[in-house]
N, C-alpha and C positions, 0 to 999 in steps of 0.2 A: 504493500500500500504506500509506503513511503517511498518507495524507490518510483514508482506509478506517478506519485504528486512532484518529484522531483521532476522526471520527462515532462511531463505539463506544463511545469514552471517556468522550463529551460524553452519550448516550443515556445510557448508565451512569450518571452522576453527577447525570442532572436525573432519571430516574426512581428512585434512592435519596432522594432530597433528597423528592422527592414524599410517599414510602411513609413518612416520614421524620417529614414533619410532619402528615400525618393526623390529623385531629382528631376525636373522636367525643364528640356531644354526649348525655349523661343527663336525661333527664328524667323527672321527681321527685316524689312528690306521697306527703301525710301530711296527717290531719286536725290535726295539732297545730299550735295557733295561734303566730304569732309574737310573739318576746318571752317564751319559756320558757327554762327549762334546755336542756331537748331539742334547743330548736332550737338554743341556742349553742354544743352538743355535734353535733350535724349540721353546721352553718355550720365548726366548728373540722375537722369528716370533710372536708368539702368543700373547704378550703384545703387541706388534707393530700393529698388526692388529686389535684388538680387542680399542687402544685407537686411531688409526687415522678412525675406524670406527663410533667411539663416541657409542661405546655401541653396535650397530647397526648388527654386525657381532662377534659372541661369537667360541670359540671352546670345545667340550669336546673330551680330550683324553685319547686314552690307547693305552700306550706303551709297552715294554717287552713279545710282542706277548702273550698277556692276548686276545686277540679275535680269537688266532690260530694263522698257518701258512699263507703265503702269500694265497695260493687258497684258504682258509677260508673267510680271508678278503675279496678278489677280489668277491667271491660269497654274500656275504652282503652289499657289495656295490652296486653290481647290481639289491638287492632285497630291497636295498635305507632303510638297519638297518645300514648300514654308509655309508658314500659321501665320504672320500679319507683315501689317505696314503702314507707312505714314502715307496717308494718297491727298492728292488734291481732286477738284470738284472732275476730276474728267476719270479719274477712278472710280469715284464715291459714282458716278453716274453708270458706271458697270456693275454699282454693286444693289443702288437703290436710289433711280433717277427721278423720283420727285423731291429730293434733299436739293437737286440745283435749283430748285425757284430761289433759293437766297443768292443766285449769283446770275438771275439774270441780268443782262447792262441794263442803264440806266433805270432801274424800279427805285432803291434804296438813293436817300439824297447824302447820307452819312453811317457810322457804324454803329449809330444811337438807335434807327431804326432799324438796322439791319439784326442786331442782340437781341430788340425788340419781339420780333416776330422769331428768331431764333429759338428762343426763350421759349414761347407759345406752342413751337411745332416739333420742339427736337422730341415729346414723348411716342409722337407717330412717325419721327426717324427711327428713333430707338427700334420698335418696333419693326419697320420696314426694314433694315439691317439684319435682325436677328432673324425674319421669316425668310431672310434671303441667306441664311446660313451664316451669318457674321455678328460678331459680340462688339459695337459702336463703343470701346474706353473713351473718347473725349473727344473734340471739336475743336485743333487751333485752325489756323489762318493764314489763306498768302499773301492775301491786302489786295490795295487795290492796284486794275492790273489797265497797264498804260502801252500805247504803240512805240515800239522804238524802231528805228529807221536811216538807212545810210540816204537818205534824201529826207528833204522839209516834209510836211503832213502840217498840212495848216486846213484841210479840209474833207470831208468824205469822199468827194473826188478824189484827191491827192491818194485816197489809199483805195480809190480803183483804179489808179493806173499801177500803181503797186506790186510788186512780184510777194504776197504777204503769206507769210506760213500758216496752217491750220495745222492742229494736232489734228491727225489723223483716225479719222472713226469717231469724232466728239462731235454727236448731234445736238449741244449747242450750241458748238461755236460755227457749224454748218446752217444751223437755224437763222444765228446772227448775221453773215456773211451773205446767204442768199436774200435774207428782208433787206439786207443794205446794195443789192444787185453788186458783187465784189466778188471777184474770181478768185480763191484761196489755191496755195500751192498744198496740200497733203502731206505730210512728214513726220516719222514717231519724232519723239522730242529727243532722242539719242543722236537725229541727224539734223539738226536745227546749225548746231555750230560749225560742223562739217561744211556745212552749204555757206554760211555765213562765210566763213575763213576762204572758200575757192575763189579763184580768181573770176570763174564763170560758173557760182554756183546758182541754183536754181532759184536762190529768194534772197530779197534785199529789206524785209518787214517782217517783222516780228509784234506778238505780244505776249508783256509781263507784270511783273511788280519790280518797282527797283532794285529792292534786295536782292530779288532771284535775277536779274540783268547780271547783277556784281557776282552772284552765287556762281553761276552757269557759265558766268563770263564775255557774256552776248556783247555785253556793252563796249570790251575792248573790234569790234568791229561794226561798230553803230557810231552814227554822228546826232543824230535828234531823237528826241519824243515827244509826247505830246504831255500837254496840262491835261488835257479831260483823259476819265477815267472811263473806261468799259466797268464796269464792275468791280467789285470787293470778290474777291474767289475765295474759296471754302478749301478748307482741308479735313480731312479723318485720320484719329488713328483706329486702328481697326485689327480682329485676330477671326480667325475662323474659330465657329463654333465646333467645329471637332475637336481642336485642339482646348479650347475654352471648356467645354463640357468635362475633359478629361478631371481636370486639373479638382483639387479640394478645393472646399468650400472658402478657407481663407485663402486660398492665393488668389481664387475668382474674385472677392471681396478688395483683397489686397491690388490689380489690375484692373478693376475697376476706378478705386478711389486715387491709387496713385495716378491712374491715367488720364484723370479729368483735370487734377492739378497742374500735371505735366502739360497736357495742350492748354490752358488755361494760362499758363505760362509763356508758352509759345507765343498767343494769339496777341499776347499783351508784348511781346517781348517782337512780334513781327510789327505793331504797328511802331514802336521807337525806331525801331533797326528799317522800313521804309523812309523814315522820314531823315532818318543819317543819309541812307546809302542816295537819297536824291542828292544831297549837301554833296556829297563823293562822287556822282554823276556829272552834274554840272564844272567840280575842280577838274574833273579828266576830262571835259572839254564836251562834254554832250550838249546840247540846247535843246530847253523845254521850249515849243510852241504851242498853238492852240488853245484859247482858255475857251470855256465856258461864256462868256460874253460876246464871243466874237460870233457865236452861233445863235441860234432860234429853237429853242427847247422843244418845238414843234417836231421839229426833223428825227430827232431821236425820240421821241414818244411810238411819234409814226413805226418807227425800225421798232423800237421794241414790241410794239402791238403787235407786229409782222410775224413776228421769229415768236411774240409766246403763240397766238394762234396758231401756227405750225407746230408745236410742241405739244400743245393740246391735243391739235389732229392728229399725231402719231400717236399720243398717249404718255411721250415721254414726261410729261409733267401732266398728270391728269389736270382737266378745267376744275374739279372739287378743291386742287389743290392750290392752285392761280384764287380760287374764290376766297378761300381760306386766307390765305397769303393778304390778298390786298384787303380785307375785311381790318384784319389784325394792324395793316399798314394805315389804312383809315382812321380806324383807334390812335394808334399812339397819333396821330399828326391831330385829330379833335384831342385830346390830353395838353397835346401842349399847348394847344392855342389858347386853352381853355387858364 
């Protein structure tokens, strides 16, 4: 009997000690190259997670779009050769494409209203994420995203004579391009620089946010961009629920909550780092044109009416959600007035 309670004991205490130390490794991937803020705000998430796990919860990463473009990743995720990543809105739109109404151009006049309605709709992101197989940790941010260009752009014209890159397979920015009648050049974003740097490459126009200019690098073969803004763009961090399901209950807990502070961080940490990297644009010699003034608010109402009615009609942003959206937008603008 006593020799019986012993074996017991011992089975007990070596299959606790097992379950105990389990380790589960993440693997990680983002187009954002190393050596940015981003990353030293990731690298700071991942010590953070990796010592309140006690070991327990590991990550391996590759940054600087070393595993391809966004549909690269998103397809090895699914085939579970990685469990997440940091995507921006042309991701998030292969994963659950009525999260982009926050980034269609001109709807939002500021990021007061854009948090606004964020605020209001991320419980039916959340949601739409997770029935689409994916666990939504947090919501930073790429800012707001501007033309840059080795020629002037002082007008809508100016950027239909334009050789201007589209990401390639992104039925927004296809939506936006055809309501503004503007012939885009198609190209993952791994070959945006390539074309940029040749002597006879296929595109002279681009669109970004400053920071990602400096990030990416774009800017050292860019001469202008513009004052007006296309949009505020969205980013996710994001993990597949395969991989999310496995894990215990406190590392699910722990991934969740670290991961909203960590983009939370970001988003606040991209709109400073925009507004440096223009001060850093302009000393290497780029010139903002374009304001807001010089146009008719009409024209771009017009385009964006355009490009949401075709998003509607595909479905890529259902109309319940466009209704939902500018309801919520209506609000806060009676609030303030008020």
């Amino acid at each position: 009997m006593v020799l019986r309670t012993l074996v017991f004991l011992f089975v007990f205490v070596s299959t606790t000690q097992v379950f105990a130390k389990e380790v589960y490794t993440l693997k990680f991937a983002t187009l954002i190259p190393t050596g940015t803020e981003w990353t030293t705000i990731l690298d700071d998430w991942i010590k953070d997670v990796e010592a309140k796990s006690k070991g327990r919860l590991k990550f391996k990463m590759y940054p600087g779009g070393v595993m391809g473009d966004e549909p690269d990743v998103l397809r090895k995720i699914r085939k579970g050769q990685l469990h997440g990543g940091l995507f921006t809105g042309y991701g998030i739109g292969r994963i659950y494409s009525p999260a982009r109404v926050l980034e269609v151009p001109f709807l939002f006049k500021n990021t007061d209203e854009s948090d606004y309605v964020r605020d209001h709709i991320m419980p039916d992101i959340e949601k739409g994420f997770k029935k689409n197989g994916f666990e939504l940790l947090g919501w930073p941010e790429i800012g707001f995203i501007h033309f840059f260009s080795k020629h002037k752009i002082e007008s809508i014209e100016d950027v239909r004579k334009s050789r201007i890159w589209l990401w390639q397979g992104d039925p927004l920015g296809e939506a936006f391009f055809e309501a503004s009648d503007i012939s885009p050049i198609p190209l993952s974003i791994i070959d945006v620089y390539p074309q940029l740097s040749a002597k006879h490459g296929s595109i002279d126009t681009v669109y970004v946010s400053t920071f990602g200019a400096i990030a990416l690098q774009w800017h050292s073969k860019l001469k202008y961009a513009t004052n007006i803004a296309l949009t505020n763009a969205i980013g996710g961090l994001v993990i597949s629920n395969k991989f999310f399901d496995k894990l215990p209950q406190d590392l699910q807990s722990l991934l969740k909550t670290t991961g909203k502070t960590m983009s939370d961080r970001v988003r606040n940490s991209t709109r400073l780092e925009n507004q440096k990297s223009r001060i850093l644009l302009e000393e290497s010699g780029i010139v903002f044109l374009w304001d807001w003034d010089d146009n008719s608010m009409e024209q771009f109402i017009e385009i964006r009416d355009k490009a949401a009615k075709h998003l509607e009609n595909t479905n890529y942003i259902p109309a319940s959600f466009f209704n939902k959206t500018r309801n919520l937008l209506t609000e806060y603008r009676n609030k303030k007035q008020q």
